[in-house]
C-alpha positions as CSV (number, residue, x, y, z in Angstrom):
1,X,-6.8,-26.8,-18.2
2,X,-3.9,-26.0,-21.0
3,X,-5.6,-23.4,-22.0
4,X,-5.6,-21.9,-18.7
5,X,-2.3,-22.6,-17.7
6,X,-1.0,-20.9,-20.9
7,X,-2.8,-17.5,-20.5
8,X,-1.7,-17.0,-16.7
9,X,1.9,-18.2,-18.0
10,X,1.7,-15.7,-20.9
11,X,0.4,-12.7,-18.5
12,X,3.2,-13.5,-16.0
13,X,6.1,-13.5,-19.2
14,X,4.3,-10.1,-19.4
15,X,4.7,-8.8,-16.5
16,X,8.1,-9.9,-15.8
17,X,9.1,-8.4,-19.4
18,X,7.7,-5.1,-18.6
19,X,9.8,-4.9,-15.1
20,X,13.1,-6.0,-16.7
21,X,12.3,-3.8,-20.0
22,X,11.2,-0.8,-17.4
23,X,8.1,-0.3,-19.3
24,X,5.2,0.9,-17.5
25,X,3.5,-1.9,-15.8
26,X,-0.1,0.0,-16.9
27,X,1.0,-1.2,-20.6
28,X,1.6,-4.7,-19.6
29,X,-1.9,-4.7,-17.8
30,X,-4.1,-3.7,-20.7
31,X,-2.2,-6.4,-22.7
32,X,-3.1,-9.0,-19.7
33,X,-6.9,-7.7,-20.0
34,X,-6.5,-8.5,-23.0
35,X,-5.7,-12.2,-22.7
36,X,-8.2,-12.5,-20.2
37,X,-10.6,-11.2,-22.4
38,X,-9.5,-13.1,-25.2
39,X,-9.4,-16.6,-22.9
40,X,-12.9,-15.5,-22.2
41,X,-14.1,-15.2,-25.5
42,X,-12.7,-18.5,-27.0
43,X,-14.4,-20.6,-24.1
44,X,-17.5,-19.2,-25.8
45,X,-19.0,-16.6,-23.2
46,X,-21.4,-13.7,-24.7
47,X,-19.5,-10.6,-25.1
48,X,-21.8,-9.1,-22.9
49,X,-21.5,-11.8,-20.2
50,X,-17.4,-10.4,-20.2
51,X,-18.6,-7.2,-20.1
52,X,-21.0,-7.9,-16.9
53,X,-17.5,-9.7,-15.6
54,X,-15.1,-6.8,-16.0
55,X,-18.4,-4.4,-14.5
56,X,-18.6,-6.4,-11.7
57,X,-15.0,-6.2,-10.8
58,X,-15.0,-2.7,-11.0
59,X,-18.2,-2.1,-9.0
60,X,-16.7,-4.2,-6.6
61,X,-13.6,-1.3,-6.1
62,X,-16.0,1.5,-6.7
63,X,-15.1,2.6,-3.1
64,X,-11.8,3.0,-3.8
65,X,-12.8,6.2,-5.3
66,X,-13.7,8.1,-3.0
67,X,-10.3,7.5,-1.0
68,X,-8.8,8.7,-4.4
69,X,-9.9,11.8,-4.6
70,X,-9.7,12.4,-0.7
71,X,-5.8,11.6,-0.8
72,X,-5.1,13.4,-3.8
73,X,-7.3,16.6,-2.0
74,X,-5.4,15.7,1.2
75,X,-2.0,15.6,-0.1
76,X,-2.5,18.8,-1.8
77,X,-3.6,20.6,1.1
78,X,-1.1,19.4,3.7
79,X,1.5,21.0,1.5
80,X,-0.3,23.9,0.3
81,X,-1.8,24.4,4.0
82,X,1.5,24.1,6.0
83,X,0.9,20.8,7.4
84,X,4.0,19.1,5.8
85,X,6.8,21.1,6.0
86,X,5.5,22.4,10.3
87,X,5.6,18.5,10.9
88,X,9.0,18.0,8.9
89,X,10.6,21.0,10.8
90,X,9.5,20.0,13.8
91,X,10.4,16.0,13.4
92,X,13.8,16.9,12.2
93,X,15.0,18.5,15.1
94,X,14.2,14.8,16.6
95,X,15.3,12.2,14.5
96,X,19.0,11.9,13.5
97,X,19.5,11.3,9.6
98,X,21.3,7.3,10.4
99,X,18.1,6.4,12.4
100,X,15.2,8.1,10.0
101,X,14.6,4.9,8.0
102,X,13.6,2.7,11.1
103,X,12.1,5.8,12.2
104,X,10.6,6.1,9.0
105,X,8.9,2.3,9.7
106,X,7.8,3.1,13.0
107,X,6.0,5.8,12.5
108,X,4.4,4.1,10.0
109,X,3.7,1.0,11.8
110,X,2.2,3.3,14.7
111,X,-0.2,5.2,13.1
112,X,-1.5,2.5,10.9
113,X,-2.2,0.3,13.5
114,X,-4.0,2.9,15.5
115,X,-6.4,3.8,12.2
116,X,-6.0,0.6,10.1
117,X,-6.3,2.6,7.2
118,X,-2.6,1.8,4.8
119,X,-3.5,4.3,2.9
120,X,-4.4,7.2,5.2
121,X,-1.3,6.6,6.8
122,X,0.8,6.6,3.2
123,X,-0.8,9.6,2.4
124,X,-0.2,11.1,5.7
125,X,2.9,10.6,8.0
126,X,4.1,8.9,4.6
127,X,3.9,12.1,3.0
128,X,5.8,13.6,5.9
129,X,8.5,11.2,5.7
130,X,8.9,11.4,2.2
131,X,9.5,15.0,2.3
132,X,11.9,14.4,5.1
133,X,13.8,11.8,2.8
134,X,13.9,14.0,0.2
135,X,15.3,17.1,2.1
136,X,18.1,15.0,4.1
137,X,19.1,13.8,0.6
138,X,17.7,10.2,1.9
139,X,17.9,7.1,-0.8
140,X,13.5,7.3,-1.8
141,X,14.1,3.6,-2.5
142,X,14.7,2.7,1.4
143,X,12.5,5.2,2.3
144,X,9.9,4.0,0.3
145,X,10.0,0.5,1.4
146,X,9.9,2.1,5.4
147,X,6.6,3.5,4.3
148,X,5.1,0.7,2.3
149,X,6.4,-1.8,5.0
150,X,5.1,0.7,8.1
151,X,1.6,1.4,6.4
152,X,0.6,-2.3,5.6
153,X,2.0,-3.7,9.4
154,X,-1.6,-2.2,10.8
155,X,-3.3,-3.1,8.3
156,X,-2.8,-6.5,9.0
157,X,-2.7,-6.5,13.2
158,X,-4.9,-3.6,13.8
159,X,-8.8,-4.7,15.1
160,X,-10.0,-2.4,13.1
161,X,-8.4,-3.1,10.0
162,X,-10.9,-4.0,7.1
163,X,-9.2,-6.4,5.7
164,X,-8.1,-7.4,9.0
165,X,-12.0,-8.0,9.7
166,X,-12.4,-9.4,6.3
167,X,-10.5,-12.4,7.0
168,X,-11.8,-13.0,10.3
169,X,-15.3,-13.2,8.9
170,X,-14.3,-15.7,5.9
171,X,-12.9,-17.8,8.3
172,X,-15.7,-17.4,10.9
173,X,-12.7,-16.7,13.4
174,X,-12.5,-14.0,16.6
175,X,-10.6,-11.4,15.7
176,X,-8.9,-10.7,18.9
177,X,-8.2,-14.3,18.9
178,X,-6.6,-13.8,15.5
179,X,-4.2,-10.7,16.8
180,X,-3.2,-13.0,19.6
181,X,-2.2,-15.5,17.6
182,X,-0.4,-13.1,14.9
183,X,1.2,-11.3,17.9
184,X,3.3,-14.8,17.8
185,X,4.5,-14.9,14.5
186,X,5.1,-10.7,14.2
187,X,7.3,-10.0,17.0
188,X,10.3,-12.0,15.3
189,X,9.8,-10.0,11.6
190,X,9.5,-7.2,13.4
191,X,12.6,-7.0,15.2
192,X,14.6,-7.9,11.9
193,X,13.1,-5.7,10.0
194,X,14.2,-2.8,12.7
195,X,17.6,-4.6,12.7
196,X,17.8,-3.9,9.0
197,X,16.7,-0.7,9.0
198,X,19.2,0.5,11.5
199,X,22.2,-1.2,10.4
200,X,21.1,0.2,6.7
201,X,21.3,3.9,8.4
202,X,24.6,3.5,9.9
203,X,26.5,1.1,7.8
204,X,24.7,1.0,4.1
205,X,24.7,5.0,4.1
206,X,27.8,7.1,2.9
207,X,27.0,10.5,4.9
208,X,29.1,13.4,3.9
209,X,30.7,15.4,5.7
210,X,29.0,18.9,5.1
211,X,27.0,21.7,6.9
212,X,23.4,20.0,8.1
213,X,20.7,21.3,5.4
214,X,18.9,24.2,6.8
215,X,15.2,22.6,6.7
216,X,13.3,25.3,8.7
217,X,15.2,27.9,6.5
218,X,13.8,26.5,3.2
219,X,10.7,26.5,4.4
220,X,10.4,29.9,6.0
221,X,10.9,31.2,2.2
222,X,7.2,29.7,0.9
223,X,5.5,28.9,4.3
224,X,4.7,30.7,7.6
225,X,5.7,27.8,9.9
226,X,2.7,28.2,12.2
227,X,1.7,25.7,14.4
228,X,-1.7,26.1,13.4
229,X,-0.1,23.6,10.3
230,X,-0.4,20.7,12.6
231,X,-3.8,21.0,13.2
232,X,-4.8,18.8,9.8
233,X,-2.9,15.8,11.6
234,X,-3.9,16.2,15.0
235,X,-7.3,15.6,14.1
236,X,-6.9,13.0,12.2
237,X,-5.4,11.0,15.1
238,X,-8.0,12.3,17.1
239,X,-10.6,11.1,14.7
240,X,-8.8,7.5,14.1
241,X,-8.6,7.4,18.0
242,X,-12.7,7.9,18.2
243,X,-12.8,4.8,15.3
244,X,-14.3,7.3,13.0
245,X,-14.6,5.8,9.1
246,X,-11.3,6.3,7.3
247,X,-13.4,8.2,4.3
248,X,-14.7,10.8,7.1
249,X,-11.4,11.2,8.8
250,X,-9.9,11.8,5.3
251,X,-12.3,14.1,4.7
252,X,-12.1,16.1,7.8
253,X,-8.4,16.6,8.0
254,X,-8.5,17.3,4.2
255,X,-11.3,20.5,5.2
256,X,-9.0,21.2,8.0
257,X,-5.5,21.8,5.8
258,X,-8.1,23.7,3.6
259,X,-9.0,26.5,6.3
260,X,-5.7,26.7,7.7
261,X,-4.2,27.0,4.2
262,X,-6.9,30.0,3.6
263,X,-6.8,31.5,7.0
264,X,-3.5,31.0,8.1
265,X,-1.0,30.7,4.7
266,X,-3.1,32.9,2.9
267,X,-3.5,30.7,0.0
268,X,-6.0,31.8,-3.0
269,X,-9.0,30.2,-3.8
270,X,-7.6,30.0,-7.0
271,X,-4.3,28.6,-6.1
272,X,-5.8,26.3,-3.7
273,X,-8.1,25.1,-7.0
274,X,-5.0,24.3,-9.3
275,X,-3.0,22.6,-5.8
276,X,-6.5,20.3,-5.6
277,X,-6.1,19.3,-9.5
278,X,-2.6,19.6,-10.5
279,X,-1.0,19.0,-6.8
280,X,0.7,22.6,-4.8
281,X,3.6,23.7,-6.7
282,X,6.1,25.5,-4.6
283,X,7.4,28.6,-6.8
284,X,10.7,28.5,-5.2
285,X,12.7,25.7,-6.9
286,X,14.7,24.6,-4.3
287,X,11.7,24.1,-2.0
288,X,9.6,22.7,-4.9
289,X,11.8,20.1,-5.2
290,X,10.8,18.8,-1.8
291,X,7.4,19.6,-1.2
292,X,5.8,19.7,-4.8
293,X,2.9,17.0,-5.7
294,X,-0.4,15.7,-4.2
295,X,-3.9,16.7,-6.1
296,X,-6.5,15.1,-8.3
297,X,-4.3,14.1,-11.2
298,X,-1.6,12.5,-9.2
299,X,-4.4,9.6,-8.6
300,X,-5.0,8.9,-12.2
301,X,-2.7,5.7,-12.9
302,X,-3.6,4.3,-9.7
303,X,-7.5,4.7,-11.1
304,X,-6.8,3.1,-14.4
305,X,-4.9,0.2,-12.3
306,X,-8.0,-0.3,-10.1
307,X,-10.1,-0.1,-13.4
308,X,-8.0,-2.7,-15.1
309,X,-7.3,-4.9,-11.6
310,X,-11.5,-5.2,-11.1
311,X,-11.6,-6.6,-14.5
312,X,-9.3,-9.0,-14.0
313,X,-10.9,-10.1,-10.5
314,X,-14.4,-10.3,-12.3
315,X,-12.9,-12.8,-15.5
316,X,-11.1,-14.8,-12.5
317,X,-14.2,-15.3,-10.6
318,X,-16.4,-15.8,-13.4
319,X,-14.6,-17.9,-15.6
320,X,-12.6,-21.6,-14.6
321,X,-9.0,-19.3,-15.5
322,X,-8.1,-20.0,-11.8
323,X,-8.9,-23.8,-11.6
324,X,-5.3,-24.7,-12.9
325,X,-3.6,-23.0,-9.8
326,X,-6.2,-24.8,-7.4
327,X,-5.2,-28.6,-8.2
328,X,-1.6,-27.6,-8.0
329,X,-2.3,-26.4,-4.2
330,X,-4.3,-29.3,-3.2
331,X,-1.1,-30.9,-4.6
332,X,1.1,-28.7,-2.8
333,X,-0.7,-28.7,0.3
334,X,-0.5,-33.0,0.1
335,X,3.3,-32.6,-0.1
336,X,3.8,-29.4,2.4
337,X,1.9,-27.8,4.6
338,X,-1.3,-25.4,4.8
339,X,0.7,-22.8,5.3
340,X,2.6,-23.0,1.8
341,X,0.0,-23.5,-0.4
342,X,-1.5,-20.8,1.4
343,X,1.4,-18.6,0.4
344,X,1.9,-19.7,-3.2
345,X,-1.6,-19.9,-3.7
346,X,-1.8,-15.6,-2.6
347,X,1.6,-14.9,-4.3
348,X,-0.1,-16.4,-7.6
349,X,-3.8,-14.7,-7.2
350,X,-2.3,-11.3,-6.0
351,X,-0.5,-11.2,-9.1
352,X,-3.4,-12.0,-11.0
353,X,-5.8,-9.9,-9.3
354,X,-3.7,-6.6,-8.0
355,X,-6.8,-6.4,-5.6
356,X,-6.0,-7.3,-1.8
357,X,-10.1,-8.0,-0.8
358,X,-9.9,-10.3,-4.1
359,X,-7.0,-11.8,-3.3
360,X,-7.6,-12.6,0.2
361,X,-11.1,-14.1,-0.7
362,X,-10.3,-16.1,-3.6
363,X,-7.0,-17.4,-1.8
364,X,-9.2,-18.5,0.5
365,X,-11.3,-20.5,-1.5
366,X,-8.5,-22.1,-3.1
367,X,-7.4,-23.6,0.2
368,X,-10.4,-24.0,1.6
369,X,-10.6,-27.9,1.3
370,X,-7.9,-28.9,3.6
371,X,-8.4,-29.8,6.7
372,X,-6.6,-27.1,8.7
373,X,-8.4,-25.8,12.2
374,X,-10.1,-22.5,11.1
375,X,-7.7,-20.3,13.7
376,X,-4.5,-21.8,11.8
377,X,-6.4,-21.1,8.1
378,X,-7.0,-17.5,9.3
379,X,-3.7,-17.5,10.1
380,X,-2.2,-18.6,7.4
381,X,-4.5,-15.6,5.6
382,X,-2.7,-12.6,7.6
383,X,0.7,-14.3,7.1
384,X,0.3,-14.5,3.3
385,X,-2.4,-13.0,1.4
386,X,-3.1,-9.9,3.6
387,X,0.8,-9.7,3.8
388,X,2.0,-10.2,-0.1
389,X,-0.4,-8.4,-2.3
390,X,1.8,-5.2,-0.8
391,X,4.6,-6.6,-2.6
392,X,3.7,-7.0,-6.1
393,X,4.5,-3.6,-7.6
394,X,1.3,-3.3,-10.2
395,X,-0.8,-4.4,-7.1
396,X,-3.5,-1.5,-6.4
397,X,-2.5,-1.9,-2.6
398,X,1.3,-0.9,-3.3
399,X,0.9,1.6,-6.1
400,X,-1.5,4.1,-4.1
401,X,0.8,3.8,-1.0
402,X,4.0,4.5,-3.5
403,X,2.3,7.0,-5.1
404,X,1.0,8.9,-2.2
405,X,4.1,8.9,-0.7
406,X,6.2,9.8,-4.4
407,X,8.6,6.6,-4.5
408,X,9.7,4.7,-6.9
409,X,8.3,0.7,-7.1
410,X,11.8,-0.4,-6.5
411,X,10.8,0.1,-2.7
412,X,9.0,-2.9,-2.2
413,X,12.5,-4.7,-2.0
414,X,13.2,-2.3,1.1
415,X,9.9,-2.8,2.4
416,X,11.7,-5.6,4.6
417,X,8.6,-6.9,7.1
418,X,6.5,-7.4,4.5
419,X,8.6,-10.5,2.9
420,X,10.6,-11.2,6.3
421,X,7.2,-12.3,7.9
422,X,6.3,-14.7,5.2
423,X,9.4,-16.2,5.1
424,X,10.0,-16.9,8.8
425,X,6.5,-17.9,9.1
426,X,7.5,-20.2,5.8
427,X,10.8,-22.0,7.3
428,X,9.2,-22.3,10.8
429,X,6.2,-24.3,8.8
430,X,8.8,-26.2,7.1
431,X,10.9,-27.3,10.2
432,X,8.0,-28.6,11.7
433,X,7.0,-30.7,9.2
């Protein structure tokens, strides 16, 4: 139990130094794999049985893959193909610069819950956004945080949200009882979080005084402007609308920005080859400056996080590492309520796992004992773990949304739903204790 307790202490004091030294969390990672390892080793299992751990872990994000490479084709093409700046052009003629970062979370918030997919959102109308942000000379931090914050809100309240269904079946619950009842304790977040975001754009904003930047100008110099370019996202809300699999709607929006970038911008198969590996690159620097990334190579840290997070969840679940945290939230739970151990209990594993499927599951077999009704457990689930894994900035579930969308990690403190819900939800548990 000491022996425990030290490793996950020693892997947090990682983790924490990396953030406050600003070294890059995929350092501090392979130095937790290696404790985990280590722990493993000294309680006397096989090498090979910690290899068949690690394995494990990974097979169990295997599918994670495939949405790699689709949102690093994806992002490419919606530049190179038009996609991104038509939408920007179009959208900035429609939102006003002190209201774009709650439009920013709405947007979000709108299309994920129509496709439950945070990532296809992130690396769609995030994308879009981000651009926007970047060409309005928008803080990326706040508009970061509007994406994150937007792209997980669906995630969590859509029906056909994965992990959305994943926690109803753990819990043997109805899902559409379970958005009912999550419909209670979201309205509230929700509207602060709006609150914020508007009062950020008029009062936390210095905007100068200056001629408005000439969006569809910049533009015009690299792309054509056709409205053929929104096309790629048309189809994907058509496709989300018809409850098409994320991977296929991916897939055919990604094939879609690839004819329209042959047929319409003119692109070269060549071109189109290096935008698909290295991400488009806009040859005029002022325009590059907004519109450049996407591709292949842009997904590569995420990858090694996903590698390095599925070890961890396969040395958690296959060794006793997490039996520490579960008699301190049966103690917890004793002294509080369901509802926060439930919390501390996901804030601990997300941080352990950086997997939200892992973290959901295994929260939910640390709190499984107590007595709670299995509609208020499956609450507590989407008001916690499905919730907080988004905030912990080396989690797999926030660095693919960041990256996607090219912020920094400092957004998850502007990603204000996603910590506003757990905390209301955590004093309104409290004041009826």
């Amino acid at each position: 139990m000491i022996l425990e307790s030290a490793v996950l202490f020693a892997f947090g004091a990682v983790l924490l130094g990396s953030l406050l030294l600003h070294v890059k969390i995929i350092f501090a990672l392979l130095v937790g794999l290696c404790l985990f390892v280590g722990y493993a080793l000294f309680r006397r299992y096989a090498p090979g049985r910690v290899l068949s751990m690690c394995w494990q872990g990974i097979k169990a994000t295997r599918g994670l893959l495939l949405l790699f490479i689709l949102i690093g084709a994806l992002t490419a093409f919606w530049r190179a193909g038009g996609t991104v700046p038509v939408v920007v052009c179009y959208a900035s003629d429609l939102i006003h610069p002190q209201s774009f970062i709650l439009a920013t979370f709405l947007l979000n918030a709108a299309l994920s819950l129509l496709t439950g997919s945070a990532l296809g959102t992130a690396a769609t109308v995030g994308v879009v956004c981000a651009t926007m942000a970047q060409a309005m000379d928008i803080s990326p931090v706040w508009a970061g945080g509007a994406i994150l914050a937007g792209s997980y809100f669906g995630n969590r309240l859509s029906p056909i949200s994965t992990m959305s269904l994943l926690t109803a079946s753990i819990t043997g619950t109805d899902i559409y009882d379970n958005i009912r009842n999550m419909v209670k304790t979201t309205w509230f977040p929700l509207l602060l979080s709006c609150a914020v975001y508007l009062a950020f754009g008029f009062l936390g904003m210095d905007w100068p005084e200056k001629e408005p930047l000439d969006i569809r100008g910049i533009f015009s110099q690299e792309f054509t402007l056709s409205p053929w370019g929104v096309l790629p996202a048309l189809l994907m809300i058509v496709l989300s609308a018809l409850r098409v699999r994320s991977s296929r709607v991916l897939l055919g929006s990604t094939v879609c920005a690839l004819a329209v970038a042959l047929l319409v911008e003119q692109r070269s198969v060549l071109s189109l080859a290096e935008s698909l590996v290295y991400g488009y690159r806009s040859p005029v620097p002022e325009l590059g400056k907004m519109i450049d990334g996407g591709g292949l190579l842009s997904m590569l840290n995420v990858f090694l996080i996903v590698t390095i997070a599925g070890c961890f969840g396969g040395i958690s679940k296959g060794t006793p590492l997490l039996s520490p945290l579960k008699k301190c939230i049966q103690i917890l739970e004793r002294n509080t309520n369901s509802f926060v151990a439930t919390l501390a209990a996901s804030a601990v594993v997300a941080c352990v796992c950086c997997n939200q499927t892992l973290t959901i599951i295994l929260t939910d077999q640390l709190t499984a004992s107590g007595n709670s009704p299995r509609e208020r457990r499956a609450l507590d689930l989407y008001d916690s773990a499905v919730t907080v894994i988004a905030l912990v900035p080396w989690s797999v579930a926030t660095t693919i949304v960041l990256v996607a969308a090219q912020a920094p990690a400092s957004s998850v403190f502007c990603a204000c739903f996603l910590y506003l819900l757990p905390l209301c939800r955590l004093v309104t548990s409290l004041r009826r204790k």
